[in-house]
Structures are given as C-alpha cells and as structure tokens.
C-alpha positions in Angstrom: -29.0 28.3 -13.1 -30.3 25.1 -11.1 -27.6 22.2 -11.2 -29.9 19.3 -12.9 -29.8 16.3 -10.2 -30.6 12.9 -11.9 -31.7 9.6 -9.6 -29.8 6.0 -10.7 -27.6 7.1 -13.4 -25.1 4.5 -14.8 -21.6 5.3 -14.6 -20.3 3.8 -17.0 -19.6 6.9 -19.4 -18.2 8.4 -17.1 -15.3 5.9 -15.8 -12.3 4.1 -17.9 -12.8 0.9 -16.6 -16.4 0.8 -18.2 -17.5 -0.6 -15.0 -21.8 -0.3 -15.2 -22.6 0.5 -11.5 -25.2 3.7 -11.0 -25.2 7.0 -9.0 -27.8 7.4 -6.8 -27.8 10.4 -7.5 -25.8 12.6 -10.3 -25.2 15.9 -11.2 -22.5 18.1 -13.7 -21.3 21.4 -12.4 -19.6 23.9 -14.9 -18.6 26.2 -12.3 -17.8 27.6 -8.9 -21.6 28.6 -7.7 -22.7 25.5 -9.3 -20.4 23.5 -6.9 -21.6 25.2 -4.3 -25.1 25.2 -5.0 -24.7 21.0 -4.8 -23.0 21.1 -2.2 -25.3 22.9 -0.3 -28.3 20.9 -1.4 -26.3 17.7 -0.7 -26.1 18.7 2.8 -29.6 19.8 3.3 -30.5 16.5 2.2 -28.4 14.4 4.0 -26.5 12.7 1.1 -22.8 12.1 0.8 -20.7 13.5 -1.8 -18.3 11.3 -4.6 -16.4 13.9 -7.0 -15.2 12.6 -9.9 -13.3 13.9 -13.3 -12.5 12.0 -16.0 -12.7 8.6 -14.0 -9.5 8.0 -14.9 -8.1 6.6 -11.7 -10.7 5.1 -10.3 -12.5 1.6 -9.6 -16.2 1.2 -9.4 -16.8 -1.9 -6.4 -20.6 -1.1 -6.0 -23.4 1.6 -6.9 -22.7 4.9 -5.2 -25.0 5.5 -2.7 -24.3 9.3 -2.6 -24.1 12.4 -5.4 -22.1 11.6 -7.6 -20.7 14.8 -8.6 -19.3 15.8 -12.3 -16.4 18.1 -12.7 -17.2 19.4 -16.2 -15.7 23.4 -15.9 -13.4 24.5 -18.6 -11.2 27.3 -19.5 -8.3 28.0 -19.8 -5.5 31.2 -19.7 -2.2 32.6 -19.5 -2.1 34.4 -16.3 1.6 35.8 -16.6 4.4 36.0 -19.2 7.3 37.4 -19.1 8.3 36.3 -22.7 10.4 33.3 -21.0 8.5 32.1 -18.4 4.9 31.7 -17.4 2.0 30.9 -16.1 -1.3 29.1 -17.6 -4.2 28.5 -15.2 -6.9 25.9 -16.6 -10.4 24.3 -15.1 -10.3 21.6 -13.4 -12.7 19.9 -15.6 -10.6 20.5 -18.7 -9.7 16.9 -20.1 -5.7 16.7 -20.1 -4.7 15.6 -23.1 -6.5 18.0 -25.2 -5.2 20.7 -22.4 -1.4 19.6 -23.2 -1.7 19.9 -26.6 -3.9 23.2 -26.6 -0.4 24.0 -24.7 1.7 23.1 -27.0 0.0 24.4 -29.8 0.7 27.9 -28.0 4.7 27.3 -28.2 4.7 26.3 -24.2 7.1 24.1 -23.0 6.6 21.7 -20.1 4.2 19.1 -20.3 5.3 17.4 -23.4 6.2 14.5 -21.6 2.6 14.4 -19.8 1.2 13.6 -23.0 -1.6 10.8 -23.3 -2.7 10.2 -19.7 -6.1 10.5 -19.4 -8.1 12.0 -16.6 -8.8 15.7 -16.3 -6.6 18.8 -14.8 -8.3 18.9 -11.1 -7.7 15.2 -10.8 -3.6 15.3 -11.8 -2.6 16.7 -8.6 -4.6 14.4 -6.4 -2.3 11.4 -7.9 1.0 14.1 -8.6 0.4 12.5 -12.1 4.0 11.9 -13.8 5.3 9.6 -16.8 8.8 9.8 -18.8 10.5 11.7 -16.3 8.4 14.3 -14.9 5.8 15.0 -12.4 3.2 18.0 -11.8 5.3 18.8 -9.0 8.1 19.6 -11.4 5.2 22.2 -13.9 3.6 23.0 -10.3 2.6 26.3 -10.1 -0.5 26.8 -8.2 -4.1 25.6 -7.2 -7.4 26.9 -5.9 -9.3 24.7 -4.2 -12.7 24.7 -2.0 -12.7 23.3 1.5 -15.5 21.7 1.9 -15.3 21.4 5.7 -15.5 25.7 5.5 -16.5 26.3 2.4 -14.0 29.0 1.5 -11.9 28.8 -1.3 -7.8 28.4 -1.0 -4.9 28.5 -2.9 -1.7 26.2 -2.8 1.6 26.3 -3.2 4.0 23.3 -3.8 4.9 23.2 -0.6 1.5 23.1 0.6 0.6 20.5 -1.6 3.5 17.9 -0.3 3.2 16.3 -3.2 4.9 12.3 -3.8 5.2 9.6 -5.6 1.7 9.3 -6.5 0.9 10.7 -3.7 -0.5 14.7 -2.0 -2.4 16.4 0.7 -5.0 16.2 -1.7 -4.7 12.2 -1.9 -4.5 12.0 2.0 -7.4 13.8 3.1 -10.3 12.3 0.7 -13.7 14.6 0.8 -12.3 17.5 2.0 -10.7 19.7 -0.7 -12.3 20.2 -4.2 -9.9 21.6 -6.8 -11.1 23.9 -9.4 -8.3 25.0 -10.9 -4.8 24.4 -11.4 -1.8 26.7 -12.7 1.1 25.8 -14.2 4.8 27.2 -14.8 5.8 26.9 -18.2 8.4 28.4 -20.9 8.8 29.0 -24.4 12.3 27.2 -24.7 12.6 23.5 -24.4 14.2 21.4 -21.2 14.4 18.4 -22.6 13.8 15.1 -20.1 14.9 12.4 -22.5 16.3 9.8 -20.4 13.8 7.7 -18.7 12.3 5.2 -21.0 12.8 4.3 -24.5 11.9 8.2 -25.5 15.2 8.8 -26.7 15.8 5.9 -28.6 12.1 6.6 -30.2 13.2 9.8 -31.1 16.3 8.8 -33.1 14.4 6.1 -34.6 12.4 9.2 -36.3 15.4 10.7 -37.3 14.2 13.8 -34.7 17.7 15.0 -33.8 17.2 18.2 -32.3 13.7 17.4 -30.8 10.8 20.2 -30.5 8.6 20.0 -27.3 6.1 18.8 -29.9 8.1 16.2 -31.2 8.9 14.6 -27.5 4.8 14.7 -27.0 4.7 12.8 -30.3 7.0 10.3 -29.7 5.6 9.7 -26.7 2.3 9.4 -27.9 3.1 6.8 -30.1 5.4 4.7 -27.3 2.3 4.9 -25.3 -0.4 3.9 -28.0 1.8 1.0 -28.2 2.2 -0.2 -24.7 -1.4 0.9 -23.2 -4.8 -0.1 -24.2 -7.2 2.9 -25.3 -9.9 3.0 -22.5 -12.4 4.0 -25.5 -11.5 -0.1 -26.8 -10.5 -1.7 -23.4 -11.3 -0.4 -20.3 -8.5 0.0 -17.9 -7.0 2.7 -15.5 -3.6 2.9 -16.7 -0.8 1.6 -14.5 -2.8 -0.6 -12.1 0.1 -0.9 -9.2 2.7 2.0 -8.1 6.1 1.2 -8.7 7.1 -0.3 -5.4 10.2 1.7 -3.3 12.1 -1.0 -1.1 15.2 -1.2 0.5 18.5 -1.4 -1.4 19.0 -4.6 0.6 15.8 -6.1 -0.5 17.2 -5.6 -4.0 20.1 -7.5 -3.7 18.1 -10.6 -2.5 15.8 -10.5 -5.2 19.0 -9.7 -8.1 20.3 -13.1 -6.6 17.4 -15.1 -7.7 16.8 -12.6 -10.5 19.7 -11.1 -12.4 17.9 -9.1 -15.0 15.8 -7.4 -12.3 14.5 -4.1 -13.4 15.3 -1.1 -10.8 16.1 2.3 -10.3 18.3 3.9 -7.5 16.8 6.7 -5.8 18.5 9.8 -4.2 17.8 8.6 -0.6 19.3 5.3 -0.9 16.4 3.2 -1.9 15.0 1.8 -5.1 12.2 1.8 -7.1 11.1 -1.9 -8.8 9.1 -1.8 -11.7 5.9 -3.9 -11.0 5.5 -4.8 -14.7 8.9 -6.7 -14.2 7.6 -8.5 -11.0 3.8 -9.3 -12.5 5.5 -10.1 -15.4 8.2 -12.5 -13.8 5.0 -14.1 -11.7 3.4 -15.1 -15.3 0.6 -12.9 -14.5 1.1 -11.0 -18.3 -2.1 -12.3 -20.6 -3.8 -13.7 -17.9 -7.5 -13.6 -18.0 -10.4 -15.0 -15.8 -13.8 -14.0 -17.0 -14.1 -10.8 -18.6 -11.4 -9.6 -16.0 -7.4 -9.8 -17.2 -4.0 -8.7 -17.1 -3.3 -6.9 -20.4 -1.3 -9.1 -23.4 1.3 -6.6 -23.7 1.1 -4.4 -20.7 1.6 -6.6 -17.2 1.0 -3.0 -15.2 -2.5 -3.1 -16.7 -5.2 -4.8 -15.6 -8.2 -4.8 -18.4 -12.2 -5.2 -18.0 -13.2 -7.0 -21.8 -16.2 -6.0 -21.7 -18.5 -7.5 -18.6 -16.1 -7.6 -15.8 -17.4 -6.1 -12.5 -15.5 -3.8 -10.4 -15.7 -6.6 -7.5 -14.1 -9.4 -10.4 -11.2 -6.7 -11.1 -10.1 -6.2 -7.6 -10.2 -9.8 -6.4 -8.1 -10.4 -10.1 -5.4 -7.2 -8.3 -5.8 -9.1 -4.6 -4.8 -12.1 -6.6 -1.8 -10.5 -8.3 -0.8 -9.1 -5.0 -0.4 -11.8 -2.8 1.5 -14.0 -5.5 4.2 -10.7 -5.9 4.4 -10.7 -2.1 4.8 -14.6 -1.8 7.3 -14.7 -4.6 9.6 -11.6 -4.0 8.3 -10.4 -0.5 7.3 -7.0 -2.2 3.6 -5.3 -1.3 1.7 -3.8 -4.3 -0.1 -0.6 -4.1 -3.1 0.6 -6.1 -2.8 3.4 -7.9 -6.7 3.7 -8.8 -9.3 4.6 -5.8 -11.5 2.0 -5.1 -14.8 2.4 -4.4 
C-alpha cells in the first residue's frame, strides 16, 4: 500500500502546544515498509525528513519545510514470561498512557509510576522519560530501531542506549535512528517507588495502605491532573525546563539567600534544583504576555492560550532564562525540541 503524502498540512493536531504551523509535506506510516517506502521517496526527492509522535515534546518555531513524518504503528505483546518476570514489546506509535494502562490491566508491574505523560512509546526513550521516581532506563529492556544513514534495522541494549537525565544516544544524534519499537522488563509483583513526591502522602490520604500497582498509577493520576494542564484544554509540553544539576557549592550560595531552597543530593556529589522553585522564586508563576504564559499553578509549565506562536513561546522561555541566570547564576535547559 502507497504511504498517502499530503502538501501544507497544519500541525496543529498533531502537537501539544497547539502551535498552527504546516508541513510541507506530511505523511502517516503504520509500519516498517511504510517507513521505508517514505523514506525512500523523501530521498529521491530531495526533501528532509522531521519524525514526529505524539508531539509531546516538541515546539513548533516555523512551518516545516521538509516531510513531516507520522509515527502511527501499533501493537502490542508479551514476548517472554516466566510467570515472574517479563517482557512486553509495543509500537512505537502506540500512545503511552493508554499503553500503561493496557499494562496494568494485564497485572504487570512497572510503569505505574509513568502514568499520565503524554507522547507515544518510540518517543519515551529519546527524552529517557521518567516522573515519581523512575525512568525508562530503570523498565528498559530493549529497542529496534532503523538507521537511517544504512537503512538496516538494529536493536539496543541499555547500555547502548546511554541513556540520562533526559537525555540518550537517541537524543544526541537527531535524524539518524528511527525507533519502531520498544520492549520493556516487567513483573507481576509490585516494587513500590513511593518516595519521591507527595505520592505517598496521596496515597494515605485515600486510605490505600497496602497500594496495588494500580492504585500508585491512580494516585498519580490524580496528583498530576492537579498540577499540569490537559494539552486537550491548554496547550503545553509538560515540564518546560530540566531540573538543573549544579555543584553542591553552588547550592550553598543560593541556601544563603534562599533558606527554603528546594534540592536533591545526587550520588555523585552534585544536586539537582527544582526549576519550579527558581521560576517560581523569580515571580515568573501566572505570568502571561499575549496568548503566551507561565501556567497559574505550575511554574515548570509554560502554556499557549490559544493564539500564541511557537516564536512568542520561546522568546517568553529566553525570557525566563536569562532572569534565572541573573538571579541565582543557574542555566535553564529545554526539555522540548525546538524547531
């Protein structure tokens, strides 16, 4: 079957933000040969390539000037089980939510606390997704991906993947590896993470005393409905800046100024700031300039109320930066691509 190219499609379906920029060129492919086959006409013509998912992670500048391509594949299946452990393998177009809860719907234990981000399964390793405690690298079991420089397929390993905080191969070498799948080691009895964030105080608070994997995804479902906006009502990517890693040093400067400073120690000496604290501490939280803003509750998330350009958002985020670096002499990083 021919993969259906369209000329100047808006992309604003097909992006979080809601930005309204167009593709020149767009196409949704369901499968392997269907990647291939645009691929292959992409190159015969010429044009570039921009791979996207659920748009999730990502901020629309300008119009594409290339093919936009569409991961839309699904499936997804147990590829091992031992009866304690195993392995489930889905499509890298499969939407992640849904594919959590498909998950724990089966009994398997793992991703409870991955509940509610948004984006698909090929895009989670490109960022080494994580919230409440836990990262892909820690359900890791697997991926096959195309490179595009050979166009063989591959498979990875964790190792391989040198996966970070926010960070992977994947991430570093934009345009050449296209995931289309993704495995992921599982059990059916629970490891509970329940120490970073309010998720164990959420969970006494619904009398949960002896939580089920599908009582942690709930009551983390509803901590996040409460502190992030729903892309479907306001558009926004999430978590708008990492949290920033400084040295332990750099801390103590800013405690002194700063008593209630919100940080967390990390194994290699280190600390991690939490940027909502800084943006927050700036007076940045609420802000709004045009149809561009700094969500009301949520100082990590920058909003688009309904008009803002991707260009507006991004000068708002330039903004925010060079006030955090001014005031506590901390760089911000992006977590969504910018294009």
């Amino acid at each position: 079957m021919t993969v259906q190219w369209q000329e100047w499609v808006s992309l604003k379906p097909f992006n979080t933000f809601g930005i309204d920029v167009k593709a020149r060129y767009f196409a949704q492919v369901h499968d392997d040969d269907e990647v291939r086959e645009a691929l292959a006409r992409a190159q015969r013509m010429g044009v570039a390539v921009f791979v996207i998912g659920g748009g999730s992670n990502l901020l629309l500048s300008r119009d594409v000037d290339a093919l936009v391509l569409h991961m839309a594949s699904r499936g997804r299946r147990v590829l091992s089980d031992d009866g304690e452990r195993l392995v489930v393998e889905a499509e890298a177009g499969e939407p992640w939510h849904p594919f959590v809860q498909w998950s724990l719907a089966q009994g398997f234990c793992g991703l409870e606390n991955l509940s509610l981000i948004p984006g698909t399964v090929g895009a989670a390793p490109m960022q080494n997704v994580g919230a409440y405690g836990v990262e892909i690298k820690d359900v890791f079991a697997g991926l096959t991906a195309l490179d595009r420089e050979t166009g063989e397929l591959r498979d990875f390993s964790l190792a391989e993947c040198a996966f970070g905080y926010r960070d992977s191969l994947f991430k570093r070498a934009p345009g050449r590896w296209l995931i289309l799948r993704v495995r992921f080691a599982l059990s059916h009895s629970l490891q509970a993470h329940l120490d970073y964030g309010p998720v164990r105080q959420r969970l006494a608070e619904q009398g949960v005393e002896q939580p089920s994997a599908q009582a942690i995804s709930e009551a983390i479902c509803s901590i996040r409905r409460e502190k992030l906006p729903d892309p479907a009502e306001l558009g926004n990517a999430g978590s708008f800046f990492k949290n920033p890693v400084v040295a332990a040093e750099q801390v103590e400067r800013i405690r002194a100024q700063h008593p209630s400073v919100v940080a967390y120690p990390q194994a290699d000496g280190q600390v991690k700031l939490a940027a909502g604290w800084l943006i927050e501490q700036a007076g940045w939280k609420g802000y709004r300039e045009g149809d561009a803003g700094v969500h009301r509750l949520q100082s990590l998330v920058l909003v688009n109320y309904g008009q803002a350009s991707g260009a507006q958002v991004h000068a708002l985020a330039q903004r925010i930066q060079a006030d955090i670096l001014a005031r506590f002499g901390v760089a911000l990083e992006m977590e969504p691509n910018l294009y």
